[in-house]
N, C-alpha and C positions, 0 to 999 in steps of 0.2 A: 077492574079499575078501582082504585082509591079513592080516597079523598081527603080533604084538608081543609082546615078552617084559617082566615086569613083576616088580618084587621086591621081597618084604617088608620093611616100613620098620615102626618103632617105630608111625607112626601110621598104617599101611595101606598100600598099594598104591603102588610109584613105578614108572615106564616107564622102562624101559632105552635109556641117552641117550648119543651120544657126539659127538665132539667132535675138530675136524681143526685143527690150528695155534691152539687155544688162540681158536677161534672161535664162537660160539655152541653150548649142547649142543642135539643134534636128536633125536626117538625114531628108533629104529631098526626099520624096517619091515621083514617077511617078506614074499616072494609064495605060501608055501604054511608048510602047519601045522608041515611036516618042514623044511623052512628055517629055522623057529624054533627046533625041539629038536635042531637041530643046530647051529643056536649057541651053546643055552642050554648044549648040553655043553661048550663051551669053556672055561667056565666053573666045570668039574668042580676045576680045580685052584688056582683061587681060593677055594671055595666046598664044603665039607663037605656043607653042607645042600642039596641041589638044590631040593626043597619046597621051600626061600623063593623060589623063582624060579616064576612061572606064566608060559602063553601061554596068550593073549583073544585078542582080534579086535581091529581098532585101533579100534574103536569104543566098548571097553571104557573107561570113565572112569581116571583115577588118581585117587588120595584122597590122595594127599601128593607133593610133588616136591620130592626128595632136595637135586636141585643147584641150587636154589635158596638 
C-alpha cells in the first residue's frame, strides 16, 4: 500500500501534487507511512499549521483539487 499526503482546502481535502517543467501536476506517492511524514515535514517551514496536512492511503478520495 501507498500513501499520500493531503491538505486542507477551503472545501476539504486536496492531494499533494507536483509538477516537473511546468508539466502536468501529478500526486505524489509514498512507499511507506514514514516516507510521507517525512515529507510532510518539509513542509514545516512553509506551513505553521501541520494539521492542515494529513496522510491516507492513496486510495483515499480527494474532495477538492486545488490546482485545478
Amino acid at each position: 500500500m501507498r500513501f499520500k499526503i493531503q491538505m486542507a482546502s477551503v472545501n476539504g481535502w486536496s492531494d499533494l501534487r507536483s509538477s516537473t517543467d511546468g508539466e502536468a501536476y501529478e500526486v505524489c506517492f509514498y512507499a511507506t507511512q514514514s516516507e510521507a511524514e517525512a515529507a510532510r515535514e518539509d513542509f514545516r517551514d512553509l506551513s505553521e499549521y501541520l494539521e492542515s496536512f494529513q496522510i491516507v492511503s492513496e486510495s483515499e478520495p480527494e474532495t477538492e483539487n486545488i490546482y485545478e
